[in-house]
C-alpha positions as CSV (number, residue, x, y, z in Angstrom):
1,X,46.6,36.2,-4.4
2,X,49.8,36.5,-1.8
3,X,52.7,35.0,-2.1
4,X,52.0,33.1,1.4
5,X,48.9,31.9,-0.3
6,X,49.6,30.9,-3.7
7,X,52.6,28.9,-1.8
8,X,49.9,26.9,0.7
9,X,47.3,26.4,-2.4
10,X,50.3,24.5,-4.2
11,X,51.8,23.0,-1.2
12,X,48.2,21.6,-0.1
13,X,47.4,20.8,-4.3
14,X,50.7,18.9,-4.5
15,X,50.0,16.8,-1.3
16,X,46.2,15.8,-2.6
17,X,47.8,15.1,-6.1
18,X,50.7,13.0,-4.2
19,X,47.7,11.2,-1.7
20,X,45.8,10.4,-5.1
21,X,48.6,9.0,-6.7
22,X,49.6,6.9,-3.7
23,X,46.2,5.7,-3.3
24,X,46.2,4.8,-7.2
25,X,49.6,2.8,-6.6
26,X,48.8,0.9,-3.7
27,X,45.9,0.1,-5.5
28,X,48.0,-1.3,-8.2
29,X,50.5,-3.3,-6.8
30,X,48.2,-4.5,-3.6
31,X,47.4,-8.2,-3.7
32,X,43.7,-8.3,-2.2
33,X,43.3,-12.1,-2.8
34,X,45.9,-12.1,-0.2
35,X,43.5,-10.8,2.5
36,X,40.9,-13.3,1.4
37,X,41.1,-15.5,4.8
38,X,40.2,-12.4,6.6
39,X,37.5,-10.9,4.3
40,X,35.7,-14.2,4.7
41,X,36.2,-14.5,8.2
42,X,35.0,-10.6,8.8
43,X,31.9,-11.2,6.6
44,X,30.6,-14.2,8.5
45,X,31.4,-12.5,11.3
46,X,29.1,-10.2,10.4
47,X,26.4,-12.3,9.2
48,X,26.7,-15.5,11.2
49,X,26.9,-17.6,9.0
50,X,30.0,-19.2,6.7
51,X,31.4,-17.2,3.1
52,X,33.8,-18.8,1.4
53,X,35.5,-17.3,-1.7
54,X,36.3,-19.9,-4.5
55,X,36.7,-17.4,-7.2
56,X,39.2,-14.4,-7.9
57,X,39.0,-11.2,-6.1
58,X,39.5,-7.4,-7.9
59,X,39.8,-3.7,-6.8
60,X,37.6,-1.4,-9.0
61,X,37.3,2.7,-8.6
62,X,35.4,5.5,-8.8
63,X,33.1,4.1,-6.1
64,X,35.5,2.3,-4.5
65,X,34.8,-1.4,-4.4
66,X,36.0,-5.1,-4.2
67,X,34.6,-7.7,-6.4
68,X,34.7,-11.8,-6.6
69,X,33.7,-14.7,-8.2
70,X,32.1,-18.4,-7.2
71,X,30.6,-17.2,-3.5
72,X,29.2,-19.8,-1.1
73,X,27.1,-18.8,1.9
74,X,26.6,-21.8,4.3
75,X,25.2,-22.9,7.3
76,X,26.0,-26.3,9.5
77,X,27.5,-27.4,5.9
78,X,24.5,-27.2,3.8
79,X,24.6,-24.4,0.7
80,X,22.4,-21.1,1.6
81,X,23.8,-19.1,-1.3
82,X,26.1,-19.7,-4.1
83,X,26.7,-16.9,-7.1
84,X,28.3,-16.3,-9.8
85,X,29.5,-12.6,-9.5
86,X,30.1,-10.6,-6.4
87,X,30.1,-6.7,-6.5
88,X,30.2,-4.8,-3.0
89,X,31.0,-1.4,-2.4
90,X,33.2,-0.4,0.9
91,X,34.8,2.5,2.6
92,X,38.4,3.1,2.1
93,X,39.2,4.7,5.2
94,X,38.1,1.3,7.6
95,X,39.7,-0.8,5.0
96,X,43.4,0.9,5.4
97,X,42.5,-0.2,9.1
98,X,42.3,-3.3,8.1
99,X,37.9,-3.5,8.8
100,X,35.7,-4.0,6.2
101,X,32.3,-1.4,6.0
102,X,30.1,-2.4,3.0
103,X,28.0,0.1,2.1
104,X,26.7,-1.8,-1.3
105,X,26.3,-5.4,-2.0
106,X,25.2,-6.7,-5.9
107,X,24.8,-10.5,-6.3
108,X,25.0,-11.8,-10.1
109,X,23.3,-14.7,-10.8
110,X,22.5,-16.0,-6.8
111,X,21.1,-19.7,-6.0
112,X,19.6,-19.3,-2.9
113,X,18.0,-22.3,-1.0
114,X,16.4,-21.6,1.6
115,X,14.9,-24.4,3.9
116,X,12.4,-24.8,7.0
117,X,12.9,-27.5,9.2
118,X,10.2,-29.7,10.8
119,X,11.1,-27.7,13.9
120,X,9.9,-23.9,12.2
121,X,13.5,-23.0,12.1
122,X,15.1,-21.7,9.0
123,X,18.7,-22.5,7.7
124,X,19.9,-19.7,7.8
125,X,19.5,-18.3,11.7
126,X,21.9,-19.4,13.9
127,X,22.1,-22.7,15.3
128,X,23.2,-22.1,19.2
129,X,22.0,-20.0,22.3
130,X,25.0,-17.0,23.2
131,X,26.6,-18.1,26.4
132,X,25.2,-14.6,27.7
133,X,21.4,-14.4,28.0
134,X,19.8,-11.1,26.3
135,X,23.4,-10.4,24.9
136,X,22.9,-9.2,21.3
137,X,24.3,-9.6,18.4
138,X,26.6,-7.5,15.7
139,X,24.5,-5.1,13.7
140,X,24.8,-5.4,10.0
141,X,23.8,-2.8,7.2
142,X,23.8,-1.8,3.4
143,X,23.0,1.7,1.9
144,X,22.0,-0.9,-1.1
145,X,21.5,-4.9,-2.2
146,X,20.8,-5.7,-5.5
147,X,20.2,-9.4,-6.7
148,X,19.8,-10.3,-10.4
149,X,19.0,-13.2,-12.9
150,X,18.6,-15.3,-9.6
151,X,16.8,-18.7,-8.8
152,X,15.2,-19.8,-5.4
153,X,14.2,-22.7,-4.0
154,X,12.1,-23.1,-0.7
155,X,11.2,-26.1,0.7
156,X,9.2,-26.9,4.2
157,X,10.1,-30.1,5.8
158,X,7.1,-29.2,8.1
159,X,4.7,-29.8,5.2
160,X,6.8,-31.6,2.5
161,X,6.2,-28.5,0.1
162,X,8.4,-26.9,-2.7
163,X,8.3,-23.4,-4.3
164,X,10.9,-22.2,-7.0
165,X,11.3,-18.6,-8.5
166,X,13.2,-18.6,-11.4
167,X,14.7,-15.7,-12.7
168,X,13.8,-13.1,-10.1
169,X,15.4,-9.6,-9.4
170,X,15.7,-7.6,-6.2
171,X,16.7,-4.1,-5.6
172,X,16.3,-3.0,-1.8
173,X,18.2,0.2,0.3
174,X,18.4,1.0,3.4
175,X,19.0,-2.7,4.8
176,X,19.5,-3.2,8.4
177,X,19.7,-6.3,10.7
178,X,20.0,-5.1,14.4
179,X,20.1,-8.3,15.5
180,X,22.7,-11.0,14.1
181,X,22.9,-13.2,16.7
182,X,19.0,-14.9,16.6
183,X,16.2,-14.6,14.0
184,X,17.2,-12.6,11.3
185,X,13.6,-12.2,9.7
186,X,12.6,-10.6,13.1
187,X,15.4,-8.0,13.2
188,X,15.3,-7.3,9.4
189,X,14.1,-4.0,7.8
190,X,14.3,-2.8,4.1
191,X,12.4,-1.3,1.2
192,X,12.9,-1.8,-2.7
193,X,11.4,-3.6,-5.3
194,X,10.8,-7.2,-6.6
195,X,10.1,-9.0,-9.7
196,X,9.9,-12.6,-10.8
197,X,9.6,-14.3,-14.4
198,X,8.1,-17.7,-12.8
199,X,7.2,-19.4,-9.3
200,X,6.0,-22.6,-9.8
201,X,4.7,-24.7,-6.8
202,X,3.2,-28.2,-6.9
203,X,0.9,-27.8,-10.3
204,X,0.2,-24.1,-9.7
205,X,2.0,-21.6,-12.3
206,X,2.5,-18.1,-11.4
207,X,4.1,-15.8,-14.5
208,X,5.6,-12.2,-14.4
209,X,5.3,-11.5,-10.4
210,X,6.4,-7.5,-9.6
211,X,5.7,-5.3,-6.8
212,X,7.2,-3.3,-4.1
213,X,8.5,-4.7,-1.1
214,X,9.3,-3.9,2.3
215,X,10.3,-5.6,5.6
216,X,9.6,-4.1,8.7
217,X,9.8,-5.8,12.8
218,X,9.5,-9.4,10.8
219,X,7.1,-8.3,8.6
220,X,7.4,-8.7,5.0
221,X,4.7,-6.4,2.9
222,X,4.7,-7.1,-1.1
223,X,1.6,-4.2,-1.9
224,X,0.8,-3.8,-4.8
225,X,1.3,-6.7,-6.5
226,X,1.1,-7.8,-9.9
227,X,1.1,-11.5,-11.4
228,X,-0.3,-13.4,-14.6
229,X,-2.3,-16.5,-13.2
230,X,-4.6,-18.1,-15.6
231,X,-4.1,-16.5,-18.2
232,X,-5.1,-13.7,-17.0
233,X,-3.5,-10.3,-15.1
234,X,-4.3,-10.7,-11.3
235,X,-3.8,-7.9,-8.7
236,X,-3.8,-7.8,-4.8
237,X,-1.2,-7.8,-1.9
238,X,0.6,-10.7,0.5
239,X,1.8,-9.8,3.7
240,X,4.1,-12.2,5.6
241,X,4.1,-12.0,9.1
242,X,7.3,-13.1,10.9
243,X,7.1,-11.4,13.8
244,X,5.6,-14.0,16.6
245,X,6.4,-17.6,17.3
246,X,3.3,-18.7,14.4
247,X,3.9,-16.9,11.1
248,X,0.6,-15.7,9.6
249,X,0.3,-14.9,5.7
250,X,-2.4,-12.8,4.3
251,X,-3.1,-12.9,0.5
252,X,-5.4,-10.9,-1.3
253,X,-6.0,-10.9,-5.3
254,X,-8.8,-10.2,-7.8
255,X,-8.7,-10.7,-11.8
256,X,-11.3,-9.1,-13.9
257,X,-10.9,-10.9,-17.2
258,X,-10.3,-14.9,-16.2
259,X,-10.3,-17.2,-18.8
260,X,-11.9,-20.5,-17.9
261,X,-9.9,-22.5,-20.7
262,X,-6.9,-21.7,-19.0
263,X,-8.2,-22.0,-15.8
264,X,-9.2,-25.7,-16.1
265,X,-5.9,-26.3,-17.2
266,X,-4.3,-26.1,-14.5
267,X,-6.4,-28.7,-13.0
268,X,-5.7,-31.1,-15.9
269,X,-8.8,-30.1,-18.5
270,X,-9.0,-28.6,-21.7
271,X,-11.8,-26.8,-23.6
272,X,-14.8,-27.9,-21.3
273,X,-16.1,-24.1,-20.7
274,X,-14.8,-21.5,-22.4
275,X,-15.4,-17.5,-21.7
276,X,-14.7,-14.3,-19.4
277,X,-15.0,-14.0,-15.4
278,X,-13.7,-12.8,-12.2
279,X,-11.7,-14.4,-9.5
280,X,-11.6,-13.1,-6.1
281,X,-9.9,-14.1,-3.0
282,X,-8.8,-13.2,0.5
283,X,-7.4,-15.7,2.5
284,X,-5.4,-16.1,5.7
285,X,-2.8,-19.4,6.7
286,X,-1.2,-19.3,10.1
287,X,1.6,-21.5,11.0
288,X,1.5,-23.5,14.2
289,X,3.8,-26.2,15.2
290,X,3.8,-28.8,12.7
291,X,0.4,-29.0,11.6
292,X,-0.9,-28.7,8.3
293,X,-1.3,-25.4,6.5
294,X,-4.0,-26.2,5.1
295,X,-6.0,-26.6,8.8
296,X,-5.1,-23.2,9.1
297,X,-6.7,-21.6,6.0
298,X,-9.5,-18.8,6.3
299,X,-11.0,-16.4,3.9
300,X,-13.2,-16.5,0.8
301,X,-12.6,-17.5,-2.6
302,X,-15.0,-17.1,-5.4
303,X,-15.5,-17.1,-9.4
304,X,-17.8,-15.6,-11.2
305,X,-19.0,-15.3,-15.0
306,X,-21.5,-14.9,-17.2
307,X,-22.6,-16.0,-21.0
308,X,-19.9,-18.6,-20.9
309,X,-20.0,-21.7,-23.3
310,X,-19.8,-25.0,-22.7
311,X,-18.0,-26.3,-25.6
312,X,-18.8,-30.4,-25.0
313,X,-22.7,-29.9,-25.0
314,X,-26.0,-28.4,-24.8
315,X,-26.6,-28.5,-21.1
316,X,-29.8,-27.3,-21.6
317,X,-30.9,-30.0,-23.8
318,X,-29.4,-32.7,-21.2
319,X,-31.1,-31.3,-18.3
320,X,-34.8,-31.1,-19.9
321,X,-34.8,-34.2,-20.6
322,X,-33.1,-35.3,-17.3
323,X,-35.9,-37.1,-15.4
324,X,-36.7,-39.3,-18.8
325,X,-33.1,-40.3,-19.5
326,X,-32.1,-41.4,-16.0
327,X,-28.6,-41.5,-17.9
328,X,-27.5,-37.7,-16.9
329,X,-25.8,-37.4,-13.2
330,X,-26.1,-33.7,-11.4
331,X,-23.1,-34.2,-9.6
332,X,-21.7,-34.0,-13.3
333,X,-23.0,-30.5,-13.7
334,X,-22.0,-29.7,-9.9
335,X,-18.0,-30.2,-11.2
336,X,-18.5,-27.1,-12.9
337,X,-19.2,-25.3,-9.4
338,X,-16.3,-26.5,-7.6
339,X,-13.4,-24.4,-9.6
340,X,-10.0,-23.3,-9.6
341,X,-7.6,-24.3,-7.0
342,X,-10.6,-25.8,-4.7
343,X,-10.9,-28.1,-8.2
344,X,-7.3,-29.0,-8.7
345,X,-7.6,-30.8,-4.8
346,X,-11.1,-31.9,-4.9
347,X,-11.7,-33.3,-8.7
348,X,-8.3,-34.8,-8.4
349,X,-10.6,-38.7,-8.0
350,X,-11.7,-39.0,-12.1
351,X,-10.5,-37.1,-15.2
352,X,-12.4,-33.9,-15.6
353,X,-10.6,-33.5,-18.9
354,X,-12.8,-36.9,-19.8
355,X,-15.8,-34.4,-18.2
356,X,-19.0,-34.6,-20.9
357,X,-16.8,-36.4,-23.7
358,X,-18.9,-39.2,-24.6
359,X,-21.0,-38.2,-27.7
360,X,-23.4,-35.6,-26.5
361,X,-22.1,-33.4,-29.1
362,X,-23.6,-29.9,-29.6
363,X,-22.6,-26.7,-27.4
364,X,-24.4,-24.7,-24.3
365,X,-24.4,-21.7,-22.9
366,X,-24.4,-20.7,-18.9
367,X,-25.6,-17.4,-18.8
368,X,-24.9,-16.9,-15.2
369,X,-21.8,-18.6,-12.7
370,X,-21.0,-18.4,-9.0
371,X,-18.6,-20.3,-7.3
372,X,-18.4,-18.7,-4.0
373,X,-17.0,-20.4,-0.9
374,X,-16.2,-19.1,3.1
375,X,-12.9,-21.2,4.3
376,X,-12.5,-21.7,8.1
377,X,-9.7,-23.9,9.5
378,X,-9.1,-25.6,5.8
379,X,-12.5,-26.5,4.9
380,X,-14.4,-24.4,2.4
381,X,-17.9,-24.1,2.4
382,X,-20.5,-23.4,-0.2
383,X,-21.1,-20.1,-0.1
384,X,-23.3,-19.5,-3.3
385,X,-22.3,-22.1,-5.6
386,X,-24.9,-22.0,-8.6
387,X,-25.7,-21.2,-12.6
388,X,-28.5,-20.8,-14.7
389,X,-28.6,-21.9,-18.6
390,X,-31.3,-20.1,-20.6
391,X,-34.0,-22.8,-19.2
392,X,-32.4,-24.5,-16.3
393,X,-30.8,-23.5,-13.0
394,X,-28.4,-26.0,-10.9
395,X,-27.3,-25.2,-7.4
396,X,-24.3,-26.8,-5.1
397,X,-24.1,-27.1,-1.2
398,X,-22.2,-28.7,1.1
399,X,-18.9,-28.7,2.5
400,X,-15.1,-29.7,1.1
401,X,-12.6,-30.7,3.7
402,X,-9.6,-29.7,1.7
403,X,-7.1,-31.3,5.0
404,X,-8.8,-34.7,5.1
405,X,-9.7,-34.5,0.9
406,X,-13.0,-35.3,1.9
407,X,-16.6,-34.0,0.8
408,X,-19.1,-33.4,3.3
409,X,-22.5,-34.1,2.5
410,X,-22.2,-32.1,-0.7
411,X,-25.6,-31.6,-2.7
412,X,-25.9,-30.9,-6.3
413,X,-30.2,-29.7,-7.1
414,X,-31.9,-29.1,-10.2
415,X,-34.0,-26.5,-9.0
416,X,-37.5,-25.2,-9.6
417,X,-38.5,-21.4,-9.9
418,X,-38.7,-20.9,-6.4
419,X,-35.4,-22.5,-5.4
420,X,-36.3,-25.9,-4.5
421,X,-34.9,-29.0,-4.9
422,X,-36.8,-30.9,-8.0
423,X,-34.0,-33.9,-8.3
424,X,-30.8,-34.1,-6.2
425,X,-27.5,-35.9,-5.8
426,X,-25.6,-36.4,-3.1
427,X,-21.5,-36.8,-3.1
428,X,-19.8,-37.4,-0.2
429,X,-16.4,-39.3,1.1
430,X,-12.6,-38.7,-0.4
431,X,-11.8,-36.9,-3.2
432,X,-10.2,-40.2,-4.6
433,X,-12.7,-42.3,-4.4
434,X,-16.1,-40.4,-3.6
435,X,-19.8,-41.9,-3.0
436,X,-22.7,-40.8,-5.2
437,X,-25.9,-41.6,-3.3
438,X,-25.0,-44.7,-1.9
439,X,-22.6,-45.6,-4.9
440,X,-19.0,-46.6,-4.2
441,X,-16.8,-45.2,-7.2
442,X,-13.4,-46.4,-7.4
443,X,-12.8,-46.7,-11.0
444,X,-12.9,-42.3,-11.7
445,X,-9.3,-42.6,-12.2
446,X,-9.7,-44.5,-15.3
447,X,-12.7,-43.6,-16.9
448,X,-15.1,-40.9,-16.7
449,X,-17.1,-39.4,-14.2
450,X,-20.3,-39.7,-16.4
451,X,-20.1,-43.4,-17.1
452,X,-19.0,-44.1,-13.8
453,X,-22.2,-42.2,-11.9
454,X,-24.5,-44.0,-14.4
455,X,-26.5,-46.7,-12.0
456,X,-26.7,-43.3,-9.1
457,X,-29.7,-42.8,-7.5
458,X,-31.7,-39.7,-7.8
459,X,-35.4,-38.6,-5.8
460,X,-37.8,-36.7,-6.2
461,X,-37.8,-34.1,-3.0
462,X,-41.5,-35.0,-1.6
463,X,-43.6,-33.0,0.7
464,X,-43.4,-29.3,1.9
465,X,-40.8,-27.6,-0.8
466,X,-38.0,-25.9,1.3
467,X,-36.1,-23.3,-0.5
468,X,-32.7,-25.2,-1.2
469,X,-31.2,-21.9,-2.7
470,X,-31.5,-18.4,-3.2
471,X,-28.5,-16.9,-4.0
472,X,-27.3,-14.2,-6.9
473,X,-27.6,-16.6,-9.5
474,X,-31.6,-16.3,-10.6
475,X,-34.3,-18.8,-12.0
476,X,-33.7,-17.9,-15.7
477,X,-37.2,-16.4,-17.1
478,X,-39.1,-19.3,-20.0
């Protein structure tokens, strides 16, 4: 090397060594809680919507980064987001200028509430037209946003419902809103990951959520997805589509190994059947206005099983002797057909846990389950709702209106071996206080369903048989 230049690699080693150390001394001796008015006002700026920084702020290196403590996010005075522990990582250069480019954002610990009025709007878009139609917003972006050991509440004044995750975790890249100024949702894109220890919403438990997510034009994909939900593992995908004035939500899941037990105890039972089966469901719910969800709701839901046992009595035994007794109800058995969620609204009038606990004693088997129903505009019909004992074979039809809570003319037949009627019941009215042919029951709150249906009617189907079902569930061979 020349004595030109070993002098420029030393002149140009000393000035990098000299910008280091200047960097490293500024760093040192600059206050940035001093620049805190600004920082909030530039972030807001960016996001439309109010930060406020309660805590103390630091400098870390090696990335570069700024951190702080007790965040609020807020809109028209009401708390979005509050956290514990703010990490973001920015670019020097733009912040020796005085502007502030985040490049990553971690939130420790975030509270995030997140509510929809009764008008569709959320609290956290902005509140006001732009003086300038069609002008847009700022853009705002992260290479990264990580969220951890987090809680969130959402709550619909449009339908009075709640949902709370507790202790979920988020880690998306590549985060963009191109629009500030309006919707968010609509202008938001991102991909990452999700998990969630618990959602709880009215009596529904959900344990364990995880799945990949992404958000594309206002459209929120969660595919696969994972979840423990009665007991059991349960697979599928939801999409939320935010992209047009009505939101639509699409939810798809399956389970392979439910367990019944813990199935019925989410509708308030316990040990009534026990065993093995598989839950299936693809349903639709579109917002409009502020109608009910529930008026809204398409799809299918079904459960099936087989060999399951009935752990209060020998169903069997009860139904053979059914015409001599006059003492057993069908509608009883018919209970049995109307399960999971669909239960939890429409058995909601009596005790189910109280189901068959009077002193029948002994235990059955069903060898074969369907609970099948096709949901259009909220009320689910019976599909194939049937199951056979070793000797006996029970079918459901009818209609639940789960937005009125109402049954429609719902039918519960014990059948003969070609699928007709032998003796039917008849249920029909609110879920609270239902009629079994022709008999007002407004007592099922207190006492159970079996003591309450005592003095129903029952018939004989007379004339020309007509085949009331012939579904999967077959006449079981004698």
């Amino acid at each position: 090397m020349n004595l030109k230049k070993k002098k420029a690699f030393f002149v140009l080693g000393g000035a990098a060594a000299a910008l280091v150390l200047a960097v490293v001394v500024l760093a040192l001796t600059f206050d940035i809680n001093s620049y805190r008015p600004r920082i909030e006002a530039a972030v807001s700026g960016a996001i439309g919507l109010d930060v406020r920084i309660n805590g103390k702020m630091g400098i870390s290196f090696f990335p570069f980064g700024i951190s702080a403590k007790d965040i609020h996010v807020a809109n028209k005075g009401g708390d979005i987001l509050s956290l514990e522990n703010l990490k973001i990582g920015v670019e020097l250069r733009p912040l020796l200028k005085k502007q502030l480019k985040v490049t990553n954002c971690e939130l420790v610990k975030p509270a995030v509430t997140i509510v929809k009025d009764a008008k569709g709007k959320y609290n956290f878009e902005g509140t006001e037209k732009k003086s300038t139609e069609g002008r847009p917003g700022a853009a705002f972006s992260l290479n990264e946003l990580k969220l951890s050991k987090g809680i969130l509440v959402y709550l619909d004044e449009m339908t009075g419902g709640k949902t709370e995750l507790k202790d979920f975790n988020l880690a998306i890249k590549d985060v963009l809103v191109v629009d500030t100024s309006g919707e968010i949702i609509k202008n938001l894109s991102f991909t990452g990951n999700l998990d969630c220890k618990e959602v709880r919403a009215k009596d529904l438990r959900i344990d364990n959520i995880k799945s990949p997510i992404k958000a594309e034009k206002g459209i929120i994909y969660l595919s696969p997805l994972s979840m423990d939900l009665f007991g059991t593992k349960v697979d599928g995908d939801v999409t939320a589509d935010e992209s047009e004035a009505d939101a639509a939500y699409k939810i798809n899941l399956n389970a392979s190994k439910l367990d019944f037990e813990k199935l019925e105890e989410s509708f308030g039972t316990k040990k009534v059947i026990g065993g093995k089966g598989n839950l299936a469901a693809s349903l639709t719910i579109k917002e409009k206005g502020s109608r009910n969800l529930m008026s809204s709701m398409d799809g299918t839901f079904s459960i099936r099983g087989d060999n399951l046992i009935i752990n209060t009595m020998d169903l069997d035994k009860v139904l053979s002797s059914f015409e001599a007794s006059q003492k057993f109800n069908l509608v009883d058995v018919g209970a049995f057909l109307i399960g999971g969620p669909l239960g939890s609204v429409a058995l909601k009038g009596y005790r189910y846990g109280d189901l068959y606990n009077q002193t029948r004693g002994g235990r059955g088997i069903i060898t074969k389950f369907s609970s099948h129903w096709k949901i259009k505009a909220g009320v689910a019909d019976a599909a194939d709702c049937a199951l056979a004992t070793h000797h006996n074979r029970v079918a459901l039809k009818g209609k639940l209106d789960l937005v009125s809570e109402r049954y429609d003319n719902v039918i519960v037949a014990l059948l003969d071996d070609k699928g007709c009627a032998k003796f039917k019941q008849v249920i029909s009215g609110p879920f609270d206080s239902p009629k079994v042919s022709g008999v007002s029951v407004v007592e099922t709150i207190a006492r159970p369903i079996v003591s309450l249906f005592s003095t129903a009617k029952r018939f004989l189907q007379g004339g020309k048989c007509e085949v009331f079902y012939n579904g999967a569930v077959q006449q079981p061979k004698r």
